[in-house]
PyMOL Python script that loads the backbone (N, CA, C, O; Angstrom):
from pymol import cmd

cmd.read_pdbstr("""\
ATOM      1  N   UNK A   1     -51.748 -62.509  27.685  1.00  0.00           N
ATOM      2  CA  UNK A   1     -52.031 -62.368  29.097  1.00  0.00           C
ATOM      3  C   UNK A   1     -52.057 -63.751  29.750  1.00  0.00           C
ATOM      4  O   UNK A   1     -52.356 -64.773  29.132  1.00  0.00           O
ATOM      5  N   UNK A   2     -51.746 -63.712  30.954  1.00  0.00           N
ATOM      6  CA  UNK A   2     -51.282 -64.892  31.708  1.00  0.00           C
ATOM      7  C   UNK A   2     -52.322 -65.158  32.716  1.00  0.00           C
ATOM      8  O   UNK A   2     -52.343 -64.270  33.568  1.00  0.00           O
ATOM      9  N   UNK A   3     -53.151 -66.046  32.891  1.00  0.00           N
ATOM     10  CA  UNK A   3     -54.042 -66.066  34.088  1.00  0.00           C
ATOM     11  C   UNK A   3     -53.489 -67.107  35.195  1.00  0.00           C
ATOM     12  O   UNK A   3     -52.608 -67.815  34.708  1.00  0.00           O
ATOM     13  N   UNK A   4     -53.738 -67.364  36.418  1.00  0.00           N
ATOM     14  CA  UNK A   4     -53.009 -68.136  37.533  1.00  0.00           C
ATOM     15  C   UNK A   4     -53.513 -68.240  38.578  1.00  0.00           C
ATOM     16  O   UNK A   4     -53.547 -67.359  39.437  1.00  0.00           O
ATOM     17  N   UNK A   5     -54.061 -69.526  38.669  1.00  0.00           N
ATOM     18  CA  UNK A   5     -55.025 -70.247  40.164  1.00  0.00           C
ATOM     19  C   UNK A   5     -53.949 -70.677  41.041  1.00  0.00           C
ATOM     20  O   UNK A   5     -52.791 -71.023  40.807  1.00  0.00           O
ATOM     21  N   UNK A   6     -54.543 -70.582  41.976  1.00  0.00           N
ATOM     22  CA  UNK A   6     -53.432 -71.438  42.797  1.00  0.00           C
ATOM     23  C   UNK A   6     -54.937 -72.617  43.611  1.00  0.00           C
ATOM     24  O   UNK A   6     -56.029 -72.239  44.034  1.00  0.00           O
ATOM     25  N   UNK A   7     -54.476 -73.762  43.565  1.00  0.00           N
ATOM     26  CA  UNK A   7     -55.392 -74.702  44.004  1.00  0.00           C
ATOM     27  C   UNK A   7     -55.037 -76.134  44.867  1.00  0.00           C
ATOM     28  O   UNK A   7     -54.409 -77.137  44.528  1.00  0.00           O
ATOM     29  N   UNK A   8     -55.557 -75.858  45.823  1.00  0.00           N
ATOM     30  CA  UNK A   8     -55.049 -76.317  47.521  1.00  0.00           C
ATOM     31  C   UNK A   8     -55.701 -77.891  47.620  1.00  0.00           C
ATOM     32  O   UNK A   8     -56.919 -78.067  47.600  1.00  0.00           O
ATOM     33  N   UNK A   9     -54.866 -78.847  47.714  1.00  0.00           N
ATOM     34  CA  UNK A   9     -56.298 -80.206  48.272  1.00  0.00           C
ATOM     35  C   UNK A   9     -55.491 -80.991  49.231  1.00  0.00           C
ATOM     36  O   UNK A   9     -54.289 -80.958  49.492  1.00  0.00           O
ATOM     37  N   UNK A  10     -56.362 -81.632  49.638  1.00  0.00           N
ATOM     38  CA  UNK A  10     -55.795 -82.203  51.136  1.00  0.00           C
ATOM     39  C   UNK A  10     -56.454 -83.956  51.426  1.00  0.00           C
ATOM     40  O   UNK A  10     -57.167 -84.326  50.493  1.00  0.00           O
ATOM     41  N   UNK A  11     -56.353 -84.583  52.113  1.00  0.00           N
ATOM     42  CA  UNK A  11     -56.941 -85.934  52.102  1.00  0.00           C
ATOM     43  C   UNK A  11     -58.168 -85.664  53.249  1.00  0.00           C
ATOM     44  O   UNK A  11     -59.301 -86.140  53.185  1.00  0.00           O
ATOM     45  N   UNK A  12     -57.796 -85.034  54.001  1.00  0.00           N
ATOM     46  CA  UNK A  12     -59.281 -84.801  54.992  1.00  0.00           C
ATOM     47  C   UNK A  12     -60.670 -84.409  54.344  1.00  0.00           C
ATOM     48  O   UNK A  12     -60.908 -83.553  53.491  1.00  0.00           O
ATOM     49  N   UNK A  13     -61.395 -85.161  54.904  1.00  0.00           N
ATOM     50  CA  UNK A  13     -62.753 -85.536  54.111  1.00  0.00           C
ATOM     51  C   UNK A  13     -63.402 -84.276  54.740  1.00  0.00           C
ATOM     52  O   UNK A  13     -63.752 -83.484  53.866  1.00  0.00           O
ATOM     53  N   UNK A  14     -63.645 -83.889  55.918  1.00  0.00           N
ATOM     54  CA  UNK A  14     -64.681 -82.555  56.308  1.00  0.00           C
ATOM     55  C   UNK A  14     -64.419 -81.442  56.475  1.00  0.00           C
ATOM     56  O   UNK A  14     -65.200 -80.845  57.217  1.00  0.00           O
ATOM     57  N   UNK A  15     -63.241 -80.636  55.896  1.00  0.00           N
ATOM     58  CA  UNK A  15     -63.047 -79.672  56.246  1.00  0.00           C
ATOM     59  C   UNK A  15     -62.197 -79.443  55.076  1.00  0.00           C
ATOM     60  O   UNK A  15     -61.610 -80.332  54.458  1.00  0.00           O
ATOM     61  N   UNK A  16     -62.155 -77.367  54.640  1.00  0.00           N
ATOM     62  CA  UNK A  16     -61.723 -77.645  53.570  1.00  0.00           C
ATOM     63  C   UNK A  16     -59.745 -77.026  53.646  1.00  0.00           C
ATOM     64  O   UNK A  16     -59.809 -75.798  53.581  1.00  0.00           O
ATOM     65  N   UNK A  17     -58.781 -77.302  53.712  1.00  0.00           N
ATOM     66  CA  UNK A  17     -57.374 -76.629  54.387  1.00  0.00           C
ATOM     67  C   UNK A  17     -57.264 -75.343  53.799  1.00  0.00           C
ATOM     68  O   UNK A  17     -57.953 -75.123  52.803  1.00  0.00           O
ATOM     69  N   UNK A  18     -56.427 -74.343  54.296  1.00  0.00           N
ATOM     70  CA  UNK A  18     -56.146 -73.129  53.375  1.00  0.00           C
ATOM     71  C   UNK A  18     -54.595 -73.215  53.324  1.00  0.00           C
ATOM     72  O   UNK A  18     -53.998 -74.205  53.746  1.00  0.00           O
ATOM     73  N   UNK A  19     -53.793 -71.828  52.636  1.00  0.00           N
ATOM     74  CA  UNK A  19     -52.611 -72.295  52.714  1.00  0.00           C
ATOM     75  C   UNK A  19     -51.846 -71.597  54.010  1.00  0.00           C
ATOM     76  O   UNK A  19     -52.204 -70.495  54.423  1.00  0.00           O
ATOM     77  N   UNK A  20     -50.629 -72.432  54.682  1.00  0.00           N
ATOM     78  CA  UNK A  20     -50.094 -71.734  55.683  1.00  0.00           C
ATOM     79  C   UNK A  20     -49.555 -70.255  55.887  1.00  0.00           C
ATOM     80  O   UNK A  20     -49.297 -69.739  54.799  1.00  0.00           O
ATOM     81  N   UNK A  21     -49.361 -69.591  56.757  1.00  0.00           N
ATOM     82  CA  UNK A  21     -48.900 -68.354  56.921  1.00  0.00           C
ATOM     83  C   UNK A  21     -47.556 -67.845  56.331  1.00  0.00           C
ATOM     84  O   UNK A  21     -47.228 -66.659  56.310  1.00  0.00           O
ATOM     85  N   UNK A  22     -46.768 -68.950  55.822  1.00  0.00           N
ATOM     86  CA  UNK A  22     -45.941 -68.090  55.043  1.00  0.00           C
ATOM     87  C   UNK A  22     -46.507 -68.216  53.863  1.00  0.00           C
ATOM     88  O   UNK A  22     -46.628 -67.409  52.942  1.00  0.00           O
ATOM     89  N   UNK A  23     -46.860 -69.370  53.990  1.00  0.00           N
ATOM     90  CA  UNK A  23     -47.443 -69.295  51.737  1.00  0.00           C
ATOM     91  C   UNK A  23     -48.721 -68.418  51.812  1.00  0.00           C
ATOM     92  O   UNK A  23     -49.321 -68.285  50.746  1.00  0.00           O
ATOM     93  N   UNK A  24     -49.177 -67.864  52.791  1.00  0.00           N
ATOM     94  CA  UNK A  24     -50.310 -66.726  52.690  1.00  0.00           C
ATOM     95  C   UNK A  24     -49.136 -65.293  52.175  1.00  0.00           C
ATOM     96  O   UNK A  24     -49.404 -64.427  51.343  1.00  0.00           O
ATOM     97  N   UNK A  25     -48.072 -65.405  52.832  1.00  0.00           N
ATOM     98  CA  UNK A  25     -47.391 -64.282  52.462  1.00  0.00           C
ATOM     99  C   UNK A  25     -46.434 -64.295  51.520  1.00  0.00           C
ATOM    100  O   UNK A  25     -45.920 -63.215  51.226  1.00  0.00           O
ATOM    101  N   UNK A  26     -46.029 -65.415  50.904  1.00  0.00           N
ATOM    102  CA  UNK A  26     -45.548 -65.316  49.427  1.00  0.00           C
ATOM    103  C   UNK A  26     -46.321 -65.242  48.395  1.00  0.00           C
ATOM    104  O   UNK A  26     -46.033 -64.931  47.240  1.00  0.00           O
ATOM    105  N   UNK A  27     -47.317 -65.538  48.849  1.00  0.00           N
ATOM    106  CA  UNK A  27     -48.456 -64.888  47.593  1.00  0.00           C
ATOM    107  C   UNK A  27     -48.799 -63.934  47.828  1.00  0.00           C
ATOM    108  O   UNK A  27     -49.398 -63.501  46.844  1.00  0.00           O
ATOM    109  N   UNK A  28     -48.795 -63.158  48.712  1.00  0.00           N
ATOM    110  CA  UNK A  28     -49.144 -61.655  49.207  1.00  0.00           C
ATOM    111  C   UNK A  28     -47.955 -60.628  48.114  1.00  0.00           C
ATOM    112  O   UNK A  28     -48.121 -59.750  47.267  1.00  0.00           O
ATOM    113  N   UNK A  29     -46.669 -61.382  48.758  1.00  0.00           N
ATOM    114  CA  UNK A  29     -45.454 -60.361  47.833  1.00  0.00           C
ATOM    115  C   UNK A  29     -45.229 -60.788  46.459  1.00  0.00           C
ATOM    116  O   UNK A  29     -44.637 -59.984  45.739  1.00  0.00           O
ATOM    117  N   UNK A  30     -45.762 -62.437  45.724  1.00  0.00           N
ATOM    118  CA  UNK A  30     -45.809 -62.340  44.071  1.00  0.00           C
ATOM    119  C   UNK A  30     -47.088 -62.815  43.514  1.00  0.00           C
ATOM    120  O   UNK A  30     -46.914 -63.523  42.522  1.00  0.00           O
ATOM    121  N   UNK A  31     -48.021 -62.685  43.767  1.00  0.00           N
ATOM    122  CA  UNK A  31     -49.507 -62.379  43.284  1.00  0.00           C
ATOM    123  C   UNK A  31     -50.352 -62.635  43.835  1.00  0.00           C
ATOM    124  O   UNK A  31     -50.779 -63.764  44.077  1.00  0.00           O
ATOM    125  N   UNK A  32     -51.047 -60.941  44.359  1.00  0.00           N
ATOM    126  CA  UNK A  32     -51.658 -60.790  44.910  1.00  0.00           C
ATOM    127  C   UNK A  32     -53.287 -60.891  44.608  1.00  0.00           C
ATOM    128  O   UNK A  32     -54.264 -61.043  45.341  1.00  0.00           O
ATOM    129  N   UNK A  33     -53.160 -60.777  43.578  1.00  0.00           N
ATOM    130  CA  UNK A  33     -54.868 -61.041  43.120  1.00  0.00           C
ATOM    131  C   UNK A  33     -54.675 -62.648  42.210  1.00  0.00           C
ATOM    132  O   UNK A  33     -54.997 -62.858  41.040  1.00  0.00           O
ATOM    133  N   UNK A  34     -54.370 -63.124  42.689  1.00  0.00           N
ATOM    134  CA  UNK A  34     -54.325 -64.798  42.207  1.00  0.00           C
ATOM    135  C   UNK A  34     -55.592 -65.788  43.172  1.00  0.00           C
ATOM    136  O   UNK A  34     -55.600 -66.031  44.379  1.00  0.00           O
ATOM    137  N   UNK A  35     -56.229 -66.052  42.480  1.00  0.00           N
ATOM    138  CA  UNK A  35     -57.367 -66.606  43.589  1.00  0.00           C
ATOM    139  C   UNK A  35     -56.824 -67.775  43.750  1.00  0.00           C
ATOM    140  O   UNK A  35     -55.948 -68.315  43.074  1.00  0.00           O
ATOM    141  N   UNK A  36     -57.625 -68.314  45.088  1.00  0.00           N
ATOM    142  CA  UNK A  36     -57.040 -68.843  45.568  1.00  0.00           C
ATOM    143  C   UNK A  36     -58.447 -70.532  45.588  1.00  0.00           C
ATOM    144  O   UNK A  36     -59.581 -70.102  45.801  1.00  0.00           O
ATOM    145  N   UNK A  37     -58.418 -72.053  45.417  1.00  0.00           N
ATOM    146  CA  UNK A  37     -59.296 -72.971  45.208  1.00  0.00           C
ATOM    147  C   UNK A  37     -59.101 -73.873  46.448  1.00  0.00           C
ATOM    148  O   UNK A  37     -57.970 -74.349  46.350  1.00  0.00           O
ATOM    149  N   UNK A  38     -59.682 -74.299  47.526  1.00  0.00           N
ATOM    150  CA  UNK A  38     -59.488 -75.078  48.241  1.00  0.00           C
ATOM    151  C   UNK A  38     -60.764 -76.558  47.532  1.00  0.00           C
ATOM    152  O   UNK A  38     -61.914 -76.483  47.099  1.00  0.00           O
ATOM    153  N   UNK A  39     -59.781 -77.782  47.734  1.00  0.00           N
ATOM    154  CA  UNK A  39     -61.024 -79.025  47.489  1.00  0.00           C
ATOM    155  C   UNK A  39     -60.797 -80.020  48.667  1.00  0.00           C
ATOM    156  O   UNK A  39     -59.710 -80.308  49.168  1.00  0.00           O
ATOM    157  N   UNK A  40     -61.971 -80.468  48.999  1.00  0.00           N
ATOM    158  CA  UNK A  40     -62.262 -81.692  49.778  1.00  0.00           C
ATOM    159  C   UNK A  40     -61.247 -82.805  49.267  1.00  0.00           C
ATOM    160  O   UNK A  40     -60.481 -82.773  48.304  1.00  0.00           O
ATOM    161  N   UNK A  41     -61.474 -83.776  50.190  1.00  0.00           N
ATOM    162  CA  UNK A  41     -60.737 -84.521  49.466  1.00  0.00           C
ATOM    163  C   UNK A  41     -62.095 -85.395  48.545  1.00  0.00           C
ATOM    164  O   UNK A  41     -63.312 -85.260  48.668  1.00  0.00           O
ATOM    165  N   UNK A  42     -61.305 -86.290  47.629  1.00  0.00           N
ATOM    166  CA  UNK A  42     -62.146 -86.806  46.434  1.00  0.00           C
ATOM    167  C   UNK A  42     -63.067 -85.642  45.598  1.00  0.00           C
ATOM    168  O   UNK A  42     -64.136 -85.805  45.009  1.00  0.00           O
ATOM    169  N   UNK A  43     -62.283 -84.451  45.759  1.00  0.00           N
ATOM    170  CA  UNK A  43     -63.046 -83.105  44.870  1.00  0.00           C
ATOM    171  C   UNK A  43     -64.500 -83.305  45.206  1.00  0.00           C
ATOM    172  O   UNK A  43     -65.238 -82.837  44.339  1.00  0.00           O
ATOM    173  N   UNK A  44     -65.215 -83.959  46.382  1.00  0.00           N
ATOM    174  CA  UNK A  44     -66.488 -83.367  46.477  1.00  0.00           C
ATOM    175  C   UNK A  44     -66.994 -81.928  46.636  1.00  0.00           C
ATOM    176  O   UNK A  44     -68.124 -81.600  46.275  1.00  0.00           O
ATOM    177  N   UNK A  45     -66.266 -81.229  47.095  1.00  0.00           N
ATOM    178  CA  UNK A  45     -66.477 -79.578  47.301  1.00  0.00           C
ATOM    179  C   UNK A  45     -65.266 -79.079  46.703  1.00  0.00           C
ATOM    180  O   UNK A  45     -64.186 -79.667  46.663  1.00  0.00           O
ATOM    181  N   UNK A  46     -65.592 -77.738  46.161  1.00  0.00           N
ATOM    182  CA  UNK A  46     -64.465 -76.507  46.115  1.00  0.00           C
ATOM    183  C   UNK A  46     -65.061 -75.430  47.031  1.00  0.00           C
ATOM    184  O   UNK A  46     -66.263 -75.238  47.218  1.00  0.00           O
ATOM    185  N   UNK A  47     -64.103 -74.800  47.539  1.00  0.00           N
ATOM    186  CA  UNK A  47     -64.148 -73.465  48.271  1.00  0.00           C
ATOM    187  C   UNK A  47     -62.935 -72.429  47.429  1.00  0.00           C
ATOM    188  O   UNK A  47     -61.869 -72.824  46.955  1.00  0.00           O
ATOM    189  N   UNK A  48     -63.476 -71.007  47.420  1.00  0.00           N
ATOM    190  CA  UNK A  48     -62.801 -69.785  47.110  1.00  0.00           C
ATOM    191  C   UNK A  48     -62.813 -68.715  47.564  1.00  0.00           C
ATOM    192  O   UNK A  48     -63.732 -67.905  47.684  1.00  0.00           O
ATOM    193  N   UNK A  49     -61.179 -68.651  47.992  1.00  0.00           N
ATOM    194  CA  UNK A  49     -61.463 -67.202  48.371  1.00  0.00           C
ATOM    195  C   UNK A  49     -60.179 -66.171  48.328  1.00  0.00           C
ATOM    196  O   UNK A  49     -59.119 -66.611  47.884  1.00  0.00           O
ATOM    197  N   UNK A  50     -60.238 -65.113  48.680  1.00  0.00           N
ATOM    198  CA  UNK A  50     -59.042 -64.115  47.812  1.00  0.00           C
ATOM    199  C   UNK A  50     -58.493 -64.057  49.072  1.00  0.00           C
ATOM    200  O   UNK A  50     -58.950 -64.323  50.183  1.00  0.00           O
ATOM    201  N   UNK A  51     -56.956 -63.482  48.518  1.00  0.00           N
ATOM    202  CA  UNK A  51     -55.970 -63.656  49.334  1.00  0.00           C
ATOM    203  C   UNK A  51     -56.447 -62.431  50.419  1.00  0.00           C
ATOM    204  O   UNK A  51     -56.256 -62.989  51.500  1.00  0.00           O
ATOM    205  N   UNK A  52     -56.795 -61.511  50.625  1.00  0.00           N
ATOM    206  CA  UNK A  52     -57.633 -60.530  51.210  1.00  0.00           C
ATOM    207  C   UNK A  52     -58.483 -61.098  52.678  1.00  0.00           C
ATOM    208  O   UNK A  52     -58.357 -60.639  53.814  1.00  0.00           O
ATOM    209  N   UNK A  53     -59.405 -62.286  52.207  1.00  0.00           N
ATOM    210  CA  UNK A  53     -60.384 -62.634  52.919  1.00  0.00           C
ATOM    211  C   UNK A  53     -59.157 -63.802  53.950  1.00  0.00           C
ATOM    212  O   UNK A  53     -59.354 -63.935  55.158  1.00  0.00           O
ATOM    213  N   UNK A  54     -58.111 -64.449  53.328  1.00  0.00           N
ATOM    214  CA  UNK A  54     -57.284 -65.234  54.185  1.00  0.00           C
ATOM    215  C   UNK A  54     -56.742 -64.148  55.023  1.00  0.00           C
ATOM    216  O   UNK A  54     -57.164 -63.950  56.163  1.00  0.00           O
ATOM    217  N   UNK A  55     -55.727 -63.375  54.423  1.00  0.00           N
ATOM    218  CA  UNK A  55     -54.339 -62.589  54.910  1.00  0.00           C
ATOM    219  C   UNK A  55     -55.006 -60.877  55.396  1.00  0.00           C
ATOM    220  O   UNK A  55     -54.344 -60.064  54.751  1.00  0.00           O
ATOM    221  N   UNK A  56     -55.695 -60.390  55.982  1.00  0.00           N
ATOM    222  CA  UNK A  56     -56.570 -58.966  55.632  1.00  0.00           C
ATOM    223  C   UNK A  56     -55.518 -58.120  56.448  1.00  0.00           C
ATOM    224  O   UNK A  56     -55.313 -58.651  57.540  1.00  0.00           O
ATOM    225  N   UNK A  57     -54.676 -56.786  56.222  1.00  0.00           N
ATOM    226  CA  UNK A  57     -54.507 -56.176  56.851  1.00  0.00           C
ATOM    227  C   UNK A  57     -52.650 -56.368  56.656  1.00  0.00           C
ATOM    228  O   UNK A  57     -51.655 -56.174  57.354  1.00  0.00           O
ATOM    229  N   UNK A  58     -52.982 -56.898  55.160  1.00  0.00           N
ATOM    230  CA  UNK A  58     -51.227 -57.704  55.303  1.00  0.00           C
ATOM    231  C   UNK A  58     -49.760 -56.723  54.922  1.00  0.00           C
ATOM    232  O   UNK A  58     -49.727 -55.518  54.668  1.00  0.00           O
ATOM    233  N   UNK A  59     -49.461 -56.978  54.938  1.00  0.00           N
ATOM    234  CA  UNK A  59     -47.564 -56.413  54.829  1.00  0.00           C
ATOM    235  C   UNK A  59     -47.508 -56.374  53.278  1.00  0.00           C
ATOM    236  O   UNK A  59     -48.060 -57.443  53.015  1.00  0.00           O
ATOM    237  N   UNK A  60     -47.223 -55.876  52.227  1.00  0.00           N
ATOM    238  CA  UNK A  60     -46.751 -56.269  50.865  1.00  0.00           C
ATOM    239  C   UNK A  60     -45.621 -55.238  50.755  1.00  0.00           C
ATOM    240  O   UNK A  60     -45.313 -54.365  51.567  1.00  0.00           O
ATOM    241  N   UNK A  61     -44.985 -55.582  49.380  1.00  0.00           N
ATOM    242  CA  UNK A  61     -43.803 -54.269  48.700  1.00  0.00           C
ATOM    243  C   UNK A  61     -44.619 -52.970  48.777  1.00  0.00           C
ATOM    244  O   UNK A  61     -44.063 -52.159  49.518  1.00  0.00           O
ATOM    245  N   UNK A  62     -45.464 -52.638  48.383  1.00  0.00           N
ATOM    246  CA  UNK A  62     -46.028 -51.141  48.496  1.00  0.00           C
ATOM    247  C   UNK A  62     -45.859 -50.547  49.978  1.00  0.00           C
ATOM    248  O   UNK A  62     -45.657 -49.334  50.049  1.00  0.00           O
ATOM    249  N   UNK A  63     -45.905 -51.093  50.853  1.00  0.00           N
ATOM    250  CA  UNK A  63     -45.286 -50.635  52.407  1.00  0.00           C
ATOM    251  C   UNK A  63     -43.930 -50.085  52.452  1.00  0.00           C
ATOM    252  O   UNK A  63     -43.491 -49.310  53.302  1.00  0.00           O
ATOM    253  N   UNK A  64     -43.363 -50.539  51.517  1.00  0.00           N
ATOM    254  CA  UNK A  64     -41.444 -50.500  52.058  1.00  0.00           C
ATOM    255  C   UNK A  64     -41.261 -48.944  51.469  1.00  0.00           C
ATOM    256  O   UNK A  64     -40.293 -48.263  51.805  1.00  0.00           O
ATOM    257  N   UNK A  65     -42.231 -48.483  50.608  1.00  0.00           N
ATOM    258  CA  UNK A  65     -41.625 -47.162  49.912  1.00  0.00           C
ATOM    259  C   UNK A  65     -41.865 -46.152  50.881  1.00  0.00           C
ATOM    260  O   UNK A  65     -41.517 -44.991  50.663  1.00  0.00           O
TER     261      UNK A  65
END
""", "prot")
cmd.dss("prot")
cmd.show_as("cartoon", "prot")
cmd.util.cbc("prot")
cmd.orient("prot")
């Protein structure tokens, strides 16, 4: 079994970035339960959160059938 973070960092010191609206939706259409790690910069903080709590209400392959 294969496990898979996806983990976001940025140089801005106060705030933590998430990923943009298409990379919210290419992870929507190839893994969807892949959590997701945002860090401060100099890894003082992590933040987490599921693609759900970013993208809620989203489009995936299970729609098209």
């Amino acid at each position: 079994m294969h496990r898979m973070a996806i983990a976001i960092a940025s140089d801005l010191k106060d705030e933590f970035i998430t990923p943009c609206g298409i990379c919210r939706q290419f992870i929507r259409e190839f893994g969807k339960d892949t959590p997701i790690y945002m860090f401060k910069n100099g890894m003082e903080g992590t933040f987490h959160m599921t693609l759900s709590q970013l993208l809620p209400h989203s489009f995936g392959p299970e729609q098209l059938n």
